[in-house]
C-alpha positions in Angstrom: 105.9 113.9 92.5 108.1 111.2 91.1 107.7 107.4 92.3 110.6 106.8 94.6 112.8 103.4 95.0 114.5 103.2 98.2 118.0 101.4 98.1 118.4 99.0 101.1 120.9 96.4 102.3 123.6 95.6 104.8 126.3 98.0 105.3 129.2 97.9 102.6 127.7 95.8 99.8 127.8 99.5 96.9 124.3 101.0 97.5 125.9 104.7 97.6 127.7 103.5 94.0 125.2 102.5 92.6 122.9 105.8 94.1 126.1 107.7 92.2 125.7 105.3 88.9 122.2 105.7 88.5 121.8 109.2 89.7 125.0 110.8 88.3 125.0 112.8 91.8 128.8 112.8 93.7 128.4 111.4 97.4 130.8 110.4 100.1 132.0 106.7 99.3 133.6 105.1 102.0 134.5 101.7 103.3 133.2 101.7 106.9 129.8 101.2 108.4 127.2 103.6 107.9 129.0 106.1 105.8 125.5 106.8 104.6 123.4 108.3 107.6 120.7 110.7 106.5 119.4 109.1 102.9 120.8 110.6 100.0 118.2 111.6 97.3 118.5 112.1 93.9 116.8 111.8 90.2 117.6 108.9 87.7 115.7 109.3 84.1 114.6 106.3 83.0 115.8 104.7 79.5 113.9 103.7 77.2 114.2 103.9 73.4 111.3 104.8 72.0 111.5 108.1 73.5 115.0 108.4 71.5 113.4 107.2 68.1 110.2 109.2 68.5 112.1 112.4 68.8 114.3 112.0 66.1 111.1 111.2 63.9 109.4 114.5 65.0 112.9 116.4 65.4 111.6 117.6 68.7 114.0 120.2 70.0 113.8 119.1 73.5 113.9 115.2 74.7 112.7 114.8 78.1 112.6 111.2 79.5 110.2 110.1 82.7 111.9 110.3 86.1 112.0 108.2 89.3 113.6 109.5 92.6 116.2 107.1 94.3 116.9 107.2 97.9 119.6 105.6 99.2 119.0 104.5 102.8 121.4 103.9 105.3 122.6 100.3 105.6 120.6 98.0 107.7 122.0 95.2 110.2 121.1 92.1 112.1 118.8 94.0 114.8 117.9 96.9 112.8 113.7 96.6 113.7 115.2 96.5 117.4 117.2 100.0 116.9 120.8 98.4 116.2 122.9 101.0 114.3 120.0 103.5 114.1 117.8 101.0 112.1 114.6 102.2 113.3 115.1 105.6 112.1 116.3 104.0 108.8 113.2 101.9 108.1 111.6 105.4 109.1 113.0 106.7 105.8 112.0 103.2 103.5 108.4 103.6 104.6 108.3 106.6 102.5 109.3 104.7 99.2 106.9 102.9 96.6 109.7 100.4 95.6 112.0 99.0 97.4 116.1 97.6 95.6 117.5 95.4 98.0 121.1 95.7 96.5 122.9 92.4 97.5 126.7 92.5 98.0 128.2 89.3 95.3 131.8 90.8 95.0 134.7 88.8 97.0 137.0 92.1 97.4 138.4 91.5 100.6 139.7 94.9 101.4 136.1 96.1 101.4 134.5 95.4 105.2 131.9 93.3 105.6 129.9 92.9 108.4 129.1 89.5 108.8 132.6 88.8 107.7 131.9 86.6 104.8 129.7 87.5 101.1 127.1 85.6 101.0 123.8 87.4 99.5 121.4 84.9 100.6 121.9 85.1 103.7 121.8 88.5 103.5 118.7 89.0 101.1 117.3 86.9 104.6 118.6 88.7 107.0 117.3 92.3 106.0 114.1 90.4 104.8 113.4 89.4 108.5 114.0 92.8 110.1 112.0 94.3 107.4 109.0 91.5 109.0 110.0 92.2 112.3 109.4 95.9 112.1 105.8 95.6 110.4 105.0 92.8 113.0 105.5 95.5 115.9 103.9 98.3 113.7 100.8 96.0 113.6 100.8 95.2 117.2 100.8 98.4 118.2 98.1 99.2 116.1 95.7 96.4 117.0 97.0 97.9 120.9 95.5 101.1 120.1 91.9 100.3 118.3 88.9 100.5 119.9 86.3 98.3 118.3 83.5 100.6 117.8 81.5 99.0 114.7 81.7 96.6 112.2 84.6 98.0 110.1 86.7 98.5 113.2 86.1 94.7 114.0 87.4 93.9 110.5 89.9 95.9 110.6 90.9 94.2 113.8 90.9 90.6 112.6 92.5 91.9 109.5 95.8 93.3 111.4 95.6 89.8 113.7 95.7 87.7 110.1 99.0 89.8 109.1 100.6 89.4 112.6 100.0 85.8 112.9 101.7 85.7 109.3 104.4 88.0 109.9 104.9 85.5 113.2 105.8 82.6 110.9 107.8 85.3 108.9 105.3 85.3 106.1 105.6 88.8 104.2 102.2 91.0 103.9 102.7 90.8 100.1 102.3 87.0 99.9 98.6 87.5 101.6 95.6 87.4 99.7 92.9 90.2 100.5 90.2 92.0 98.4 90.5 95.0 96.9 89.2 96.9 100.1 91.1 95.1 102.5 94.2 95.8 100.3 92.9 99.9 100.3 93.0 99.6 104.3 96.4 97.5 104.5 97.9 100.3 102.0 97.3 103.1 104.8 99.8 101.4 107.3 102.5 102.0 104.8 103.9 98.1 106.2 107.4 97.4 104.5 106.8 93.7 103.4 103.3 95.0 101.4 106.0 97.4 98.8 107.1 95.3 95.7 110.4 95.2 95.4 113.6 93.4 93.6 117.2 92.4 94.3 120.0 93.8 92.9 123.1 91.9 92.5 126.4 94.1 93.0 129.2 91.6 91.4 132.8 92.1 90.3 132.2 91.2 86.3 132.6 87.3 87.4 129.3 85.9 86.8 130.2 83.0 88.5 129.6 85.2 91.4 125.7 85.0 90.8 125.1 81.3 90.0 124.0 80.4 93.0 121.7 83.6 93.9 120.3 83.8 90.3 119.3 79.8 91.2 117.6 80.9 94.5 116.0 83.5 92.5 113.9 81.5 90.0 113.2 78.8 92.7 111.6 81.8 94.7 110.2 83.6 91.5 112.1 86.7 92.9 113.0 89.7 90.3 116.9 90.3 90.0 118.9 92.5 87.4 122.5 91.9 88.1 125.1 95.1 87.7 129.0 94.8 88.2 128.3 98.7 90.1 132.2 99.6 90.2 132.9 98.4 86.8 130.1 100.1 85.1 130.8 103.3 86.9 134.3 103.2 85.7 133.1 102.4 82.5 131.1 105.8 82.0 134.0 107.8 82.5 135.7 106.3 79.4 134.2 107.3 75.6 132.8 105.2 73.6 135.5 103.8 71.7 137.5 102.8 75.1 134.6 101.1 76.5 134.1 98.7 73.5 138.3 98.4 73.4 138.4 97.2 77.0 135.0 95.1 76.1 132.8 97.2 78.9 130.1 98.6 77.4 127.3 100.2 79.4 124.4 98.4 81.1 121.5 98.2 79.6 119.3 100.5 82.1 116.4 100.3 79.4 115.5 96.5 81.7 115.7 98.0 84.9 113.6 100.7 83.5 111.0 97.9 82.6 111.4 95.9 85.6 110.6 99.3 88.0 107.1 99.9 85.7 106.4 96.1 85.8 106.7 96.1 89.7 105.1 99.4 90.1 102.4 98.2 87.6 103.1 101.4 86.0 103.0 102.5 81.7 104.6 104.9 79.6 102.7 107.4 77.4 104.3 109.6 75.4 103.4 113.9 73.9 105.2 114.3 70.6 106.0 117.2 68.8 108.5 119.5 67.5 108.8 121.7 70.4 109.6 118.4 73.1 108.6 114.6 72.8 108.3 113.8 76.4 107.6 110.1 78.3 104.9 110.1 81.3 104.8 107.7 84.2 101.5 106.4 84.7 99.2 103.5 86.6 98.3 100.8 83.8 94.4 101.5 84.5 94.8 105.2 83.5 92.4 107.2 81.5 92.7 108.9 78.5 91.4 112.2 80.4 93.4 111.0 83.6 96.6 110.9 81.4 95.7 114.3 80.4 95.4 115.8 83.6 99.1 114.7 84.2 100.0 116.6 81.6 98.1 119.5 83.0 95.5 119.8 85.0 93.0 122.0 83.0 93.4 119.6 80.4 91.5 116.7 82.6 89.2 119.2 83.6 88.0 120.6 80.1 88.5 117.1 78.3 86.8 116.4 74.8 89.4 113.9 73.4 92.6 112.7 72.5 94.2 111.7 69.6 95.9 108.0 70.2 98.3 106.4 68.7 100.0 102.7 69.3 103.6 103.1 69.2 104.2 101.2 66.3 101.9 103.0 64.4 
């Protein structure tokens, strides 16, 4: 199954754009609150070229790029981890993810609604960032309602949730707490929103004037942030080529946001070369040689003797 990255935000800020930019999949865009009500799925390949040059150097006959699935969740508002407009069955669906976008509305166009009736993405980046704490601080309580302490690990697992909801209480994310590696094995089972990586996305007209402030917040709060004017670019693929670099819009260069999702989902790239297909592979950066094998197929990890390896730039 492909990693998944969950698009999140307040209502009206482009997140069902940018699902259609990044998937090439035609969905309902509309200018009115929650538009989007059951997530929208689809498949985005990811770019990267070394794929490109190594199939042009083999003259494979088939190119096939690794794949992430993008989800594009409903959007989320002021109240959401307290059921207003249907959030709790929305942060149902972003549990399910293993990244999560938080695409932040930057663009002034005043025709478009906007539900706190001004752009600002800080304030919104903090505003879906406290419902997202708000819903794993009463996912915790109810779990530390529900254990029993029978033994040892029960009682640690007890005091473990009691450190996270005393954080979450001071509106401290679970990914800003340090745990072992077994504490982080157990924490990982509750699926808790503020434990996902994740990075903002900044949905601006073209103006980058638009950003200064929010790419300032950004590297005060060491935050990740690839900026995309969503509406421009997606009017830009429609044209060829030529017209793009005539009107002086060429496409985005997906090939970062690409290596910002591995970098966040601490994931590599391998690739199988040949004449027949050059393909990329998506996998954890502690991998095996036989592991990586057995993603290719799994009688392959099972009657491993060895693999030939080579660096890229080799």
């Amino acid at each position: 199954m492909p990693y998944k990255i969950g698009l999140v935000g307040l209502p009206n800020v482009g997140k069902s754009s940018l699902f259609r930019l990044l998937t090439k999949k035609n969905i309902l865009v509309a200018n009115y609150p929650f538009a989007t009500i059951d997530p929208n799925v689809g498949i985005m390949s990811l770019d990267d070229p070394r794929l490109t040059r190594l199939g042009e150097f083999w003259q494979s006959r088939k190119i096939t790029p690794s794949q992430i699935q993008i989800i594009d969740i409903a959007g989320l508002v002021r109240g959401a981890s307290q059921g207003s407009g249907l959030g709790n069955e929305f942060l149902s669906h972003l549990r399910e993810v293993d990244l999560i976008c938080q695409v932040l509305r930057c663009f002034p166009e005043k025709e478009i609604i906007h539900v706190e009736n001004s752009v600002d993405p800080i304030r919104d980046f903090s505003t879906i960032q406290l419902e997202l704490i708000l819903a794993d601080w009463q996912q915790v309580n109810r779990k530390l309602t529900k254990l029993k302490i029978r033994d040892e690990k029960s009682q640690k697992e007890q005091e473990i949730c009691q450190l996270i909801a005393a954080n979450l209480e001071k509106e401290i994310p679970v990914s800003r707490l340090d745990f072992s590696p077994e504490e982080k094995a157990l924490i990982k089972s509750y699926n808790l929103l503020t434990d996902k990586p994740f990075f903002l996305l900044a949905n601006y007209s073209g103006d980058r004037s638009e950003i200064t402030e929010l790419e300032e917040y950004v590297r005060t709060e060491k935050l990740t942030l690839f900026p995309l004017p969503v509406k421009l670019q997606e009017a830009a693929s429609k044209l060829s080529a030529q017209e793009q670099e005539e009107i002086g819009c060429l496409p985005a260069d997906f090939s970062v946001f690409s290596a910002q999702v591995k970098s966040l989902l601490k994931l590599k790239t391998f690739f199988t070369v040949g004449e027949d297909e050059t393909k990329s592979w998506l996998a954890s950066e502690n991998i095996t040689a036989r592991q990586g094998a057995g993603l290719i197929h799994s009688d392959l990890e099972k009657n491993f003797i060895k693999a030939e390896i080579y660096n890229y730039t080799e």
